[in-house]
Steps between C-alpha positions, in 0.01 A plus 500: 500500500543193345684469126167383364322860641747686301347673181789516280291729273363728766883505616660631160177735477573614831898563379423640185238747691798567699721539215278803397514650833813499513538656114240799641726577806822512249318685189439731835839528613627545153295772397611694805873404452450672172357776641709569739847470232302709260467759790839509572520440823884343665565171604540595815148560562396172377747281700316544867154419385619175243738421851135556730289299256790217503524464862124483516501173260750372722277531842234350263691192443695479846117487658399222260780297601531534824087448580452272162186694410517675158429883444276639251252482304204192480640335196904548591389367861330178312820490265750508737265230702492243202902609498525416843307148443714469159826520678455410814495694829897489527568538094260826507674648791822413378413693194344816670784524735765477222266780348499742769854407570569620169250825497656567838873511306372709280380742783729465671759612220272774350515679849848528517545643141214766590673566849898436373513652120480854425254575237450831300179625364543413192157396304446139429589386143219308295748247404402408961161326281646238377584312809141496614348381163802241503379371866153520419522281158690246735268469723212446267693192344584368811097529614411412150793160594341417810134566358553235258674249718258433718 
């Protein structure tokens, strides 16, 4: 598409809808987190599926940038399409693959803690909250950032 075919408006629409996807999923995630502290159950039966769920992102974002087509839903395949047009082809790619190279780290590292450390079954504390909301607030502003920049 050409720079003129680019609906600026329908583009931050399309973010913001994404925005509140993205708020559902986490409001989702939260409430179980929650649930699951106020249930007591350990750390250690948390680690393997937050571990699973990470190393799924990253096969997610290895897959984008090795074939260049984005995952997803309609409006994050149209974002990350304007993204792609915004950057350029070698920008966008350089950006996903410094993202999965990063969510692969992470991976990478949170395997060998759950394989290396020795954990007991002690229950998680609520104070194990505040990282979450901290991450999600940061990621709103950031969206919120990016929203507003275009």
């Amino acid at each position: 598409m050409n720079e003129t075919e680019w609906d600026l408006q329908e583009v931050k629409q399309l973010k913001k809808k994404r925005l509140v996807q993205n708020n559902f999923m986490m409001l989702i995630f939260f409430l179980l987190f929650v649930y699951y502290i106020e249930a007591g159950f350990s750390a250690a039966a948390l680690l393997p599926v937050c571990t699973a769920f990470l190393w799924f992102i990253t096969g997610r974002m290895l897959y984008t940038v090795i074939t260049g087509k984005p995952l997803g839903t309609k409006t994050n395949r149209f974002i990350q399409t304007f993204d792609k047009y915004k950057k350029g082809t070698r920008g966008w790619k350089l950006r996903i693959g410094a993202e999965a190279a990063f969510t692969g780290a992470c991976s990478i590292l949170l395997t060998g803690v759950m394989v290396f450390m020795d954990f007991d079954d002690s229950p998680l504390r609520f104070s194990a909250v505040f990282p979450v909301v901290g991450s999600w607030i940061g990621y709103n502003i950031g969206e919120m950032f990016r929203i507003n920049s275009l």
